[in-house]
C-alpha positions, -999 to +999 in steps of 0.1 A: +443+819-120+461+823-153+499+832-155+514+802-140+546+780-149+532+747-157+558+714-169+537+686-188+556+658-188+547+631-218+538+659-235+550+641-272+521+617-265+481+614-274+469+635-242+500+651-235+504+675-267+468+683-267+473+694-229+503+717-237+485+733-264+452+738-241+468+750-213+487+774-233+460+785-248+445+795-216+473+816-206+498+796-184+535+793-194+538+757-207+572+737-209+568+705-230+587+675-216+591+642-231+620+616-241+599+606-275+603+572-263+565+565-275+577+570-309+606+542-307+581+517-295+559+523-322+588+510-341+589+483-323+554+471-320+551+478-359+520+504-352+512+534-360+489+566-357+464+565-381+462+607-377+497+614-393+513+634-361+546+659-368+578+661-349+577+680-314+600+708-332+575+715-359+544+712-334+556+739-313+567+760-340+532+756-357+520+770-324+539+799-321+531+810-356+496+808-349+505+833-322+483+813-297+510+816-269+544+797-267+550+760-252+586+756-246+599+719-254+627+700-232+639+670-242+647+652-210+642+614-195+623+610-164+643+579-156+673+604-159+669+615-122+701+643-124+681+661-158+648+658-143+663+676-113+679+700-130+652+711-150+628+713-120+653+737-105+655+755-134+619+760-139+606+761-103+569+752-117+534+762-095+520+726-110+535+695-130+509+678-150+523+640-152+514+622-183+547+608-191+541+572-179+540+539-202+503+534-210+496+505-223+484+475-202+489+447-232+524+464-239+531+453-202+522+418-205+544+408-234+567+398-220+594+396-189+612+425-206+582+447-209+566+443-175+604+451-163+605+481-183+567+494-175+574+490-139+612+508-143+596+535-166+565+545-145+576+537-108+609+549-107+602+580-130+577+591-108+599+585-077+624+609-093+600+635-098+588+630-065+623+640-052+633+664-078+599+689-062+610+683-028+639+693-034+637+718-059+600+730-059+581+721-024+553+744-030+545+730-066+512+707-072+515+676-091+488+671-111+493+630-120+476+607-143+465+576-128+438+551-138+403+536-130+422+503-140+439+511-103+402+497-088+397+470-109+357+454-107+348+448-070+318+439-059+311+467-041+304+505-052+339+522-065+346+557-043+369+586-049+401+571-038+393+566-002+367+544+016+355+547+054+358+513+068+341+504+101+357+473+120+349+456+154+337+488+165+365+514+152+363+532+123+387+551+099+394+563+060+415+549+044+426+546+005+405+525-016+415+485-023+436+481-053+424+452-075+444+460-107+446+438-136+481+441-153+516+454-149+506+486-163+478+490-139+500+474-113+522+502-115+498+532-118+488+517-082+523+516-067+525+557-082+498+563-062+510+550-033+543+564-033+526+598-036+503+598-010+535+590+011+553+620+003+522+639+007+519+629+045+554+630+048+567+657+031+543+678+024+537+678-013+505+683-023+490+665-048+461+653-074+460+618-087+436+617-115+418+578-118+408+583-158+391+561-178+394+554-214+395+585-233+379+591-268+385+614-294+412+634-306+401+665-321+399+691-296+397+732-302+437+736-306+442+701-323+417+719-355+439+746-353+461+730-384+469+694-389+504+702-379+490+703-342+472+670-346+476+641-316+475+602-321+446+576-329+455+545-320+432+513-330+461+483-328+459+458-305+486+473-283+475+508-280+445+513-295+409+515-271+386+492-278+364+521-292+388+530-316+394+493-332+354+492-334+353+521-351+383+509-379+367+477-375+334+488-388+347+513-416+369+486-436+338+462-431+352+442-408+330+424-377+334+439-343+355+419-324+343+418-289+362+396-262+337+376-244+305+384-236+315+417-235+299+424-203+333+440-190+321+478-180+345+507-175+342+544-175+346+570-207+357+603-212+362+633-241+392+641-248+379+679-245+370+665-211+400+656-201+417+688-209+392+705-187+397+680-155+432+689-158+429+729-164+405+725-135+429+706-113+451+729-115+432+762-112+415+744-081+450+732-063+453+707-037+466+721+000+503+710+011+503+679+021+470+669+008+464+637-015+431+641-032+417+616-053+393+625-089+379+595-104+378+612-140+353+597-165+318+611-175+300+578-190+298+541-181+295+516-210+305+481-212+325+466-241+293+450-262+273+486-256+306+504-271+300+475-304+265+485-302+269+518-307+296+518-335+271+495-352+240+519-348+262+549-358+273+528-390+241+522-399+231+563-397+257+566-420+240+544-447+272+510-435+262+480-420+284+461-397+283+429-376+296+421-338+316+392-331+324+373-302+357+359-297+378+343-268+392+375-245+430+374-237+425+393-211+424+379-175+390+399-163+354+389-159+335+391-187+307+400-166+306+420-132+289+447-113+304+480-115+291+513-101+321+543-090+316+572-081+325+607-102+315+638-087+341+659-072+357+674-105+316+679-116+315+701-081+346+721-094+326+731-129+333+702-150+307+700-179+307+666-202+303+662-235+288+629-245+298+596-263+268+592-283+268+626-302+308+628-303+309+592-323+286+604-352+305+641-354+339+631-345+356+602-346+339+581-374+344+608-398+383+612-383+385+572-394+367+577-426+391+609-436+424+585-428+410+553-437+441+544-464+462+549-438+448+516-419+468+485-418+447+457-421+476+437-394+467+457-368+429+453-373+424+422-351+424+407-317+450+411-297+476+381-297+495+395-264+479+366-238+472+377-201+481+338-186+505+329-210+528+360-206+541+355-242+531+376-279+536+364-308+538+401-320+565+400-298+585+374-309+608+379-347+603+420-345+635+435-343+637+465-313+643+493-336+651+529-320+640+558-340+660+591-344+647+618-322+630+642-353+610+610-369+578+617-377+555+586-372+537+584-407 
C-alpha cells in the first residue's frame, strides 16, 4: 500500500505540513501544494504562531537532509483553476489529500469581505479540483477535510454522514441534515455536497472527513528538528479554545469560557489525525462512492476543556481560575450531543487521549514558548456572530507578505 503519488493541498498550514511529512515518512511520493495565503492573513489579523514555523523552502530541505524521504513543494492557487489543472495533469496522483481550505469560522464572520472570500476560497477551490481529477485524474481518490461543525447540535444522535429516514411508509438514506453555524462551516457543507455530486455523477470516488477540533502539534516528524515544526494558534481568530486555555492559564490569566460553557464538540490528536488520513488513503473509497468518517476520538464540552487545563495546572504546582463571559458566538450554550465515530476505529485507528497528551505535550509546548505570547491576543474574541462586524477588523491595514516570510 506504500509507493503511491499523493498531492496535499494546504500543505503550508497547521495539519497540512505535518501530513506531508507523515505521509512521506511512510513511503508515498508526497507533492506539497499551497499558495501561503495563511501566512498573509496572519498579517492581517496581527496573529501569530506561538511555535516559530520556517519557510516551505527550508522545511522541505530540512527533510531531505534528514534523508527521511523527499516532499516535493508547488506553489500553486487552487482558486487558479488553469494551474491547478495543470498540475493534476502533470502529476496524475492515486489520492489528493485536501486541506487547503480557509479554516477559521470567526475569520468568516468579520465581515462582508471575509464571508465573500471564505465562500470564494473553499467552494470554488474545491470545484476546480473537482474538475481538474475528472478531467485529468478519474481514477484518483480525494481524501477531503470537512468538519463536525457541518452537523451542528441537533437533537437527535449525530451518524456518519448519512441517516435512514422512514416517512409515511417509505423509507430511504439519505445524507445527514446540515445545521452549520457560520460561513466557514456553511461552506465546508456546500464542499460536501458538491462532492457527493460528482461522485454519483461522475464517478469520483471520494472521502470526506467530518474532524473535530484537533490538539497538539508535536507529532513523530514534527520532533525531528524545529525546522519541521507546525503552528499553535491560541488568538481569538485561529486559536481552539484548548489552546487559549492553555496560554490563558500559563501567563496567569482566568479561563475565559463563553457562557455556560455547556457547548460540546468532538476532539482529536494531532497524531490521530495523521493516522485517519494515512488510513483513508491506504483503505480507498470505490469509484463513485462518497463515504462519510466523522473523525474525532473524545467528546468534551467547553467548561470540561477549562476544567482540565485547570487540574493539569495545578499538577504542575500553578493555580488558575475559570471565567464566565458573554459568548459571541451564535450556538446554545447548552445542548445534547451524541455522534457517532466508528468506521475509521473499524479500519485500525487507535487514539491517543486528551487527558495524558495535555500534561506531556502541549502545556510544556506553551511553557517552552511562553515569551513569544502576545498578551492582545489573550482574550475573548471581539469578532460578533449577530453583529457581523470586528473591531479587530476595523483600522488594520491588509498587508500581503512576501512568499519566503517566515511567521516569527
Amino acid at each position: 500500500m506504500r509507493n503511491r503519488t499523493v498531492i496535499v493541498l494546504g500543505a503550508d498550514g497547521y495539519l497540512g505540513w505535518p501530513q506531508a511529512m507523515h505521509l512521506s515518512n511512510q513511503g508515498h511520493r508526497v507533492i506539497a501544494v499551497d499558495n501561503l495565503v495563511r501566512r498573509r492573513w496572519d498579517l492581517e489579523c496581527g496573529t501569530s504562531s506561538l511555535i516559530p514555523i520556517s519557510t516551505m523552502e527550508r522545511r522541505v530541505e530540512r527533510w531531505r537532509e534528514l534523508g527521511r524521504g523527499d516532499i516535493e513543494w508547488r506553489m500553486v492557487d487552487l482558486t487558479d483553476a488553469d494551474a491547478l489543472s495543470d498540475l493534476i495533469a502533470s502529476i496524475k496522483p492515486d489520492a489528493v489529500v485536501h486541506f487547503a481550505e480557509q479554516r477559521s469560522a470567526p475569520f468568516s464572520m468579520i465581515d462582508r469581505e471575509h464571508a465573500v472570500m471564505t465562500q470564494l476560497n473553499n467552494v470554488a477551490g474545491t470545484l476546480n479540483l473537482l474538475f481538474a481529477l475528472h478531467e485529468h485524474a478519474p481514477e484518483c481518490h480525494l481524501v477531503k477535510l470537512g468538519t463536525m461543525g457541518e452537523y451542528g447540535t441537533p437533537n437527535i444522535d449525530i451518524e456518519e454522514g448519512f441517516i435512514t429516514i422512514e416517512h409515511n411508509g417509505r423509507s430511504d438514506t439519505l445524507p445527514y441534515p446540515k445545521l452549520p453555524g457560520s460561513f466557514y462551516h456553511l461552506s465546508k457543507v456546500h464542499d460536501s455536497h458538491n462532492i457527493h455530486f460528482v461522485c454519483r455523477a461522475w464517478g469520483i470516488a471520494a472521502t470526506d472527513l467530518n474532524q473535530g477540533v484537533v490538539y497538539g502539534c508535536n507529532t513523530p516528524e514534527t520532533a525531528l528538528h524545529p525546522e519541521l515544526a507546525t503552528r499553535f494558534d491560541y488568538d481569538g481568530i485561529w486559536g481552539t479554545v484548548l489552546n487559549r486555555f492553555i496560554v490563558q492559564s500559563a501567563i496567569g490569566k482566568p479561563l475565559t469560557v463563553y457562557g455556560s460553557g455547556g457547548q460540546t464538540r468532538g476532539f482529536l490528536d494531532i497524531r490521530d489525525t495523521m493516522a485517519c488520513v494515512q488510513l483513508s488513503i491506504e483503505h480507498p473509497a470505490k469509484p463513485g462512492e462518497f463515504r462519510v468518517f466523522n473523525q474525532f476520538t473524545e467528546q468534551f464540552s467547553v467548561l470540561q476543556l477549562a476544567e482540565l487545563v485547570r487540574d493539569a495546572r495545578a499538577a504542575h504546582g500553578g493555580a488558575t481560575t475559570i471565567d464566565h463571559t458573554p459568548n459571541p458566538r451564535f450556538e446554545k450554550d447548552t445542548h445534547f450531543y451524541n455522534a457517532k465515530h466508528q468506521l475509521l476505529v473499524d479500519l485500525g485507528l487507535d487514539a491517543h487521549k486528551l487527558r495524558s497528551t495535555l500534561i506531556d505535550s502541549v502545556i510544556e509546548t506553551v511553557e517552552q514558548h511562553i515569551d513569544r505570547v502576545d498578551l492582545s491576543q489573550v482574550g475573548v474574541s471581539d469578532v460578533e456572530w449577530v453583529t457581523g462586524r470586528s473591531r479587530a477588523a476595523t483600522g488594520k491595514a491588509q498587508v500581503t507578505a512576501p512568499a519566503a516570510e517566515t511567521v516569527a
